[in-house]
Structures are given as C-alpha cells and as structure tokens.
N, C-alpha and C positions, 0 to 999 in steps of 0.2 A: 504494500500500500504506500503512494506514495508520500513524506512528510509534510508536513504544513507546518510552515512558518509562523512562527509568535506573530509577525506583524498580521497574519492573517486569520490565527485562530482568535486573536484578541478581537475582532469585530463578529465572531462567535460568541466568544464570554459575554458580553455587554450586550448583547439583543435583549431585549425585554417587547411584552404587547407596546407600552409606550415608546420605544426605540427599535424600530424597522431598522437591520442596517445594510439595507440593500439602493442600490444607486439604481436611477431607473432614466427615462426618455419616450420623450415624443417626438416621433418624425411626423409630418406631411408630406406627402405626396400627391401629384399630377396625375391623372389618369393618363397611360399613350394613346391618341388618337386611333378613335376605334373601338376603343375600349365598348363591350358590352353589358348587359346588364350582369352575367354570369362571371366577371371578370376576375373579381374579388375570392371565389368561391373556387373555380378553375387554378387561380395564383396558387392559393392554399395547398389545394390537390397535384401542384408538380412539386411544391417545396417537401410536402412532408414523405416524398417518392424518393427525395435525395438522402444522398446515405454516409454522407461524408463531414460528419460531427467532431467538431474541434474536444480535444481530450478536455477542458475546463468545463462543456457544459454536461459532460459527464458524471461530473466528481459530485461527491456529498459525502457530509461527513461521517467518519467512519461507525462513530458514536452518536448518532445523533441527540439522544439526550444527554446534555451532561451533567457528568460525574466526578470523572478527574481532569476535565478540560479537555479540549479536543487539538488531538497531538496529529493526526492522520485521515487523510481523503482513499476512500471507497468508490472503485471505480462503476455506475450503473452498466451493466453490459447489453440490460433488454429496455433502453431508454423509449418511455412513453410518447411521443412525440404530438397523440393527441390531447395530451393532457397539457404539456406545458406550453402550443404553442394554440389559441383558440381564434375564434371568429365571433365577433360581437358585433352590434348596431346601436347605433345612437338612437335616443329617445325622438321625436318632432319637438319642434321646427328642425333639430339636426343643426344647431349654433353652434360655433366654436365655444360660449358657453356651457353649451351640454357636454363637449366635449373633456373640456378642463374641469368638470365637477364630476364625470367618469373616470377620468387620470386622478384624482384626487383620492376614489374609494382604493381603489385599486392599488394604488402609493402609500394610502394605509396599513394594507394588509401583511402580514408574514408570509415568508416564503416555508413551503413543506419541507423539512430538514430529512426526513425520509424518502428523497427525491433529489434529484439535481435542483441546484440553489436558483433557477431562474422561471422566469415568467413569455409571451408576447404575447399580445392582444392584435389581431387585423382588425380593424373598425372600419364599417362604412357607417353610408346614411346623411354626412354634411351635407347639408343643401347648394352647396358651392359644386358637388360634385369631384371633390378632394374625397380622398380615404390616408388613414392613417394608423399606426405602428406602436404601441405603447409598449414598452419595454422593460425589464428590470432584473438585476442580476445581484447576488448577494456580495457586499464589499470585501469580504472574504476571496472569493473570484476574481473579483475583477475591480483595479479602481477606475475612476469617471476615465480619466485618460487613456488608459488601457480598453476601456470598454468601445470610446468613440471613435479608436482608434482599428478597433475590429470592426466596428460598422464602416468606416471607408473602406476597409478592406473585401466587405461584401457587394459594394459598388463598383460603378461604370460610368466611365466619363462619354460613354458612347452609347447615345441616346437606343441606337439600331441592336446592343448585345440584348441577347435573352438569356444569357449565358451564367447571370450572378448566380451566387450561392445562398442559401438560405440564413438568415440570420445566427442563426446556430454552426454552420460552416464556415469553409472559407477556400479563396483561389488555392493555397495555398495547406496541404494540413500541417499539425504544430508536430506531429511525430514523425514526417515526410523530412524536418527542417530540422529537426535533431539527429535521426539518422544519417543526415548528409555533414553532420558535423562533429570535429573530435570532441572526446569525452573530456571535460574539464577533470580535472582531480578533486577532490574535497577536500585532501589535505592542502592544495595550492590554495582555492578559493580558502580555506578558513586563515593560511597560515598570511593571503594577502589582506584579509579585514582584521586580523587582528592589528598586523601594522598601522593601519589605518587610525585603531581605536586604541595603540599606544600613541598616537598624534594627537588624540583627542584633550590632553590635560592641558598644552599650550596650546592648542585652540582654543579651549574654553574658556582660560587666563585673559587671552588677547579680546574674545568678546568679550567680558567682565568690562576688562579694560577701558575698551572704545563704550559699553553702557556708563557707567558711574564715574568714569574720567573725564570723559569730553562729552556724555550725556546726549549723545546721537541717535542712540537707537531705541523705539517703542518697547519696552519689556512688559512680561506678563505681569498679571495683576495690577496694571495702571488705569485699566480700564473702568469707567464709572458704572453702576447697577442700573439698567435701564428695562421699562416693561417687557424685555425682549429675553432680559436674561432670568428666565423663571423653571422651575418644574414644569414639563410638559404633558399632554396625552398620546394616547397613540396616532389617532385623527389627522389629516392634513388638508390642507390649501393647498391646491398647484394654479398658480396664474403664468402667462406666457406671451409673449411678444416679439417681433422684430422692428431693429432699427439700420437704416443704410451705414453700411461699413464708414464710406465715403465720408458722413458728418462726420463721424469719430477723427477719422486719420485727416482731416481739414484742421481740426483743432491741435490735435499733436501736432501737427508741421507747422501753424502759425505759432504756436507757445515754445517749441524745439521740446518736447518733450514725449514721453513713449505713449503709443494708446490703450494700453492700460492704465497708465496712469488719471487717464480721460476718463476710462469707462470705470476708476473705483471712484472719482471725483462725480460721476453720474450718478452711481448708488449713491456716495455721500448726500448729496444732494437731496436725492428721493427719501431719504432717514431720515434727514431734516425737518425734509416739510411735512412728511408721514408723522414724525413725533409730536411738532408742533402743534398736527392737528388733533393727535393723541391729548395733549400737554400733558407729553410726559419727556421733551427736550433736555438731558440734566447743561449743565453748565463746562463742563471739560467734554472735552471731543470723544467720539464712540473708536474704539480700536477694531480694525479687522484682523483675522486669518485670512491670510493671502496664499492657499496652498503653490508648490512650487514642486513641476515634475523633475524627479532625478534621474528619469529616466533618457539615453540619448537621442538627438535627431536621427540616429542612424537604426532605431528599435522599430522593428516593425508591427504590424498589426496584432502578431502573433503573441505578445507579450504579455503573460496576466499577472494576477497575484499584486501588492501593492510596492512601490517608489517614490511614496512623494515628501517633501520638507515643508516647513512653513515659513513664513515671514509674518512679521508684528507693523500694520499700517496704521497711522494714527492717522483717521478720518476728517479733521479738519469742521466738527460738523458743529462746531461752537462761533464758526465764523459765518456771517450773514454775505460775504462778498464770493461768487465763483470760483472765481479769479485767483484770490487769495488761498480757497480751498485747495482748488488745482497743487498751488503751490508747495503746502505743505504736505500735501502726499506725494507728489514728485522728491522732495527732500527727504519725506519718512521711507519710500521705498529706495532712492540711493544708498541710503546708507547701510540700510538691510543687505544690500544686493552685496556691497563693498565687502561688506565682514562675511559673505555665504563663497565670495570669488577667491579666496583664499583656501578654503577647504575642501576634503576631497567630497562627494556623493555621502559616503556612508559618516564622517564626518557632521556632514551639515544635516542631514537625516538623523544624528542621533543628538547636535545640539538643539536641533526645532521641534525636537519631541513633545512640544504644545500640543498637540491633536490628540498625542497617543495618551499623556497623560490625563488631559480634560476627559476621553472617551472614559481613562476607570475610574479617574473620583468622581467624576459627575452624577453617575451613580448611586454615590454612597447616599442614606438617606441626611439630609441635614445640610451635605456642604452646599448645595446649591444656594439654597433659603441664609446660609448663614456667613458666605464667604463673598469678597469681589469677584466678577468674573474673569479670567486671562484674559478674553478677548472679548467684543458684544456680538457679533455678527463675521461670518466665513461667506468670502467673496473670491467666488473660482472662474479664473478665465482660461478656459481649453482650448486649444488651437483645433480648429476644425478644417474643412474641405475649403482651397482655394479656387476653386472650376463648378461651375455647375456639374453634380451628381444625378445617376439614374440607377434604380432598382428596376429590372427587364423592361427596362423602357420607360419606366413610370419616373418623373421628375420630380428629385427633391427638393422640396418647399420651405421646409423647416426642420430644424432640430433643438428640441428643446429640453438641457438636462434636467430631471427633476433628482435631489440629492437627499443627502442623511441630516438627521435634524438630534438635536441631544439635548438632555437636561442640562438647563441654561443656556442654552443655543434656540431661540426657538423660532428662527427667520436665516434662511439662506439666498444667496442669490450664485447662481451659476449661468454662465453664459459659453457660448462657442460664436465662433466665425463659420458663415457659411455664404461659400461663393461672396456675395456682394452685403449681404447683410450681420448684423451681429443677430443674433437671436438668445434672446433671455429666459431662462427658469425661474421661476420664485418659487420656494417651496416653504410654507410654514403652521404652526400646531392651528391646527382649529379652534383651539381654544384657548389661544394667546396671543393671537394676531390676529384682530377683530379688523374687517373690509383691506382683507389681502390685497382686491386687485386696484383699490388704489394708490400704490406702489406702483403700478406700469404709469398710471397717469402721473404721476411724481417723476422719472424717471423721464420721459417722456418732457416737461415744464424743465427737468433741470441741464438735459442734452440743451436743450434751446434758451437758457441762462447763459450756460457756458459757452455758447454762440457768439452770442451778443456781446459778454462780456471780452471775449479775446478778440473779437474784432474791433473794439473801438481802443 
C-alpha cells in the first residue's frame, strides 16, 4: 500500500461535519455547435466507457475510520464510476443563481472515505444553454494547484479534438510516466531534505531577524479578530464571477507593480466595504494567507499530493485611499517574497507552516473563541489556462475554484486566470457570512476604485 505523507494525512485528521476538506470547482462550458438535445447524456456515456484512470483517483484510505491516524492509501481496483461521476439538472428558471446554491449543497457535503476521495457533477438545464462540471476532490489528493492543473491536462486547445480524457484520466497516465523514469533512492531523497532542514536554524535566525529588527514583515498573530474569524458550521456559500484579465494587468503596468498585487488590493477592497456594511471594520488592517506553490514550472499535470508555503499580506484595509492600499500590499508582499528567495522549497515550506499549524489548533475546542487569529482571511491566486480551452469541442467559459474553509477562517477567496479573464470563487460558512454575494458587487466597485485612482 502505498505511504501517505503527514502533509497529507493531516487534512484527514482534521475533517470534521463542520470542516469538509476537500477543494472543489466549477467549470462552464459552450455547447459545440450542433450540439443536441441528447448531448449531455451521450458525453457521459463515452466518458465512463474510458478506462484509463489516473492512480490518485483510485486511492482511499487505507483505514478509513480513524484510529491511529491514517498512515496508508488502498488502492480501489473495481472503481464505481457511476457512483462518483453523476448527471444532475438544475431547478427552473435554470439561473446561474440556481446554479451557485447547487455548488453550495454539494461543497457542503463529505466525501465517502470508503470510496475514492472524489466527486463530478455534469449539470444541464441553464437557460443560456451553457452546461457545466462541479467538481471536488479531497485535499489529501490533490491541492487546488495540482488539481487545476490536471484539468488542463484533460483539455484541448483544439476546438475540432474529440479526443480529451475524462476528468478522472489523463493524455498522459501517472504510472506510464514513472515507469519511463529512474527510480529515485529514498535514502538520496531523505539524506537530500535533511540537508535542507539542517539549513533550517539560520534560516529561521535570518527571518526573526528581518521581522523584529527592521520590522518588515507581517507575522502571525498580528492580525485583529474580525466577524470573519469565528467557529464555523458545516454549511457553505459559493458565489462566482469573472472579471477581464486586461483591467487587472492595465493597472499593474500603470503603478509598475505585479497583478497580484492588484487583485489582493481588489479583495482588500471588497472586505472593506463588505465590513463597513457589516460595521464590523476593526481599526488595524485584516492580514491575509497568500498561499505560494512550491511546486516547479517544469511539474506537470500529473503531480498530486500537497507543495504549497504561505506568505503573511497585510491588507491595507484600515486605509480609505486605493491607491495607498495598493501600496502597502505591494510593500507587505516584497518583503515576504525577499526572505522566501533565499530558501530552499522545503525550507520555506517548513518556515510558512501557518496553514499547517492553524489546520490543528483551530480545532481545538476554545482556541478559536479565545485567541487572535494568524491571519483573517486566505487569498489564492492559481495560474490557470492562457488560450482559450475545449472539453470535445465544448468551450471553456469559466472556472471557478470553490476551497477549504476552517474554524476561524470563515470566508475565502480563490481565483484563476482563464484565457482573457480572471475568474473568482468565494466560498464561505453559511452561517457566518450573512449576503455572501455581495462580495462580487464589492469586488466589482473596488477593480473600478483602483481604476480611477491610478489613472489620475
């Protein structure tokens, strides 16, 4: 059987009904011209004909109740396929509202631990004549980046292929791609991280350093308690939107600054006026987790399991001017990035262990209610598809990540690039984040703040 990684049995440990910890997604898609009424139905009927299933959506745990923790993956070898990948219909009128309050139950729910850890939904019924792809996979599997990074892989830049693989497959299998490659040693791979993690004491000296010497960098626990960071339920909100790449990378270029930094100054933005309206705005700025793949440009689709680090952003959101906002998240992520450029992958993955540690005391019962929190809110920007994408023809419209939410955590925003637009998830507790999707309208008012304010 093969081993499972602490980084990945630990989003096992800490599931609970109120903590789903599974990463999930909506795509939209184009029907291709021609398409008939039976299309959706037929699609289904050659996907689940293919037989060529990536080893990760196999696996489940070995143990699935646990007892002494789950040390080991059980490979399914008679995997259901009509179980986990199904065909549903939207309610009428068929609104991208009915849509987004059906990704919401469904984003709720736990995955069966006595099964392979994933989910897909086919959906028709929009009255636009779009169908779309709800998705989710347990973070144990797969993190966001590794997950959106298998779905390009089941894509086609080429409207004419019929050729894709089923979300569960790929061009490419992950055991085709290991057998074509030498066997790493274990003794190599441990004896090269341990080097690594004796580097770790003057790394962590030199961050110290650069925080309480010259007071550069946003550290955990400086963050203020705001109605955001509470006990949660299981329950969730999904709202969803896109915005043209174009305005983003207009403003980066007129301010010289990166477009993320644009689009965490966008959320800032939308928090602001979201808390305002709340009044519940505290007076020092909101901190984000800015997660950060350590994984390389050169990693292909085929990659699972988790890679990521985090950075500490200080949001800026105590300040009423754009402009000025902009400014100090551009400042608070240099300097983050400065102390991360120093170190090696495993390194700065084991100084940012913000995520890992918030996932197991968050938990505990009390510290939420009774401690500040590390950070207010987790803001992921994934790199996504630069070209227009197709699924057998059919034309990608959107993707939209919906993520993990945690005691004291109880509002996320995750966005990708796709082709020409950004396109944004919100995912948050139902019962802590009262009129979720005025966040998009927020978001929305404060792209076109940041407009005005760097043009003049």
């Amino acid at each position: 059987m093969p081993f499972m990684p602490v980084t990945d049995s630990m989003f096992l440990l800490v599931e609970s009904r109120e903590h789903p910890m599974h990463v999930g997604g909506l795509q939209l898609f184009k029907k291709p011209e021609g398409a008939g009424p039976d299309y959706l139905s037929e699609l289904r009927r050659g996907l689940l004909a293919e037989e060529n299933i990536r080893t990760a959506f196999r696996r489940r745990p070995a143990r699935p109740v646990n007892t002494l923790g789950y040390t080991s993956w059980a490979t399914d070898a008679e995997l259901d396929l009509d179980y986990h990948f199904r065909h549903s219909a939207l309610p009428q009128p068929g609104r991208i509202r009915e849509l987004l309050e059906l990704t919401s139950r469904w984003h709720s729910t736990l995955l069966d631990r006595h099964r392979p850890l994933w989910e897909i939904h086919l959906i028709e019924g929009l009255r636009d004549g779009r169908f779309a792809m709800y998705s989710k996979i347990h973070h144990a599997l797969m993190d966001g980046v590794s997950a959106l990074r298998h779905l390009q892989g089941t894509l086609s830049n080429d409207p004419a292929a019929r050729d894709c693989p089923p979300p569960w497959g790929s061009r490419l299998s992950q055991d085709a791609k290991q057998n074509g490659r030498a066997p790493v040693s274990v003794f190599k791979s441990a004896g090269k991280a341990l080097g690594q993690v004796a580097g770790l004491a003057p790394a962590a000296y030199r961050v110290a350093g650069e925080a309480f010497r010259e007071h550069t960098l946003t550290l955990p626990m400086q963050a203020p308690k705001t109605m955001l960071n509470v006990p949660i339920g299981g329950a969730r909100r999904f709202a969803a939107q896109s915005w043209p790449l174009e305005r983003v990378r207009a403003i980066a270029k007129s301010t010289g600054m990166s477009r993320n930094d644009v689009v965490l100054a966008m959320c800032s933005g939308a928090l602001r006026d979201y808390l305002i309206e709340q009044r519940a705005l505290p007076d020092v700025p909101l901190v984000a987790m800015v997660p950060v793949s350590m994984r390389k440009r050169s990693d292909s689709g085929e990659a699972a399991g988790n890679n990521i680090g985090a950075l500490l952003c200080n949001l800026g959101t105590d300040k009423a001017d754009p402009a000025d906002r902009l400014k100090v998240i551009n400042r608070s992520m240099q300097d983050g990035k400065r102390i991360f450029s120093g170190l090696t992958p495993l390194q700065a993955l084991l100084l940012s262990g913000i995520n890992v540690a918030q996932l197991g005391i968050s938990t505990i019962p009390g510290v939420v209610n009774n401690t500040r929190p590390p950070f207010n809110i987790v803001i992921s920007n994934v790199p996504g598809p630069r070209d227009q994408l197709y699924w057998n023809g059919a034309a990608l419209d959107g993707i939209y990540p919906a993520s993990v939410l945690l005691d004291g955590q109880a509002l996320n925003f995750t966005l990708t690039s796709n082709a020409g637009n950004l396109d944004f998830g919100i995912t948050g507790c139902r019962r802590s984040v009262p009129h979720l999707q005025r966040l998009l309208t927020h978001l929305d008012t404060a792209l076109a703040e940041l407009e005005q304010a760097t043009r003049s």
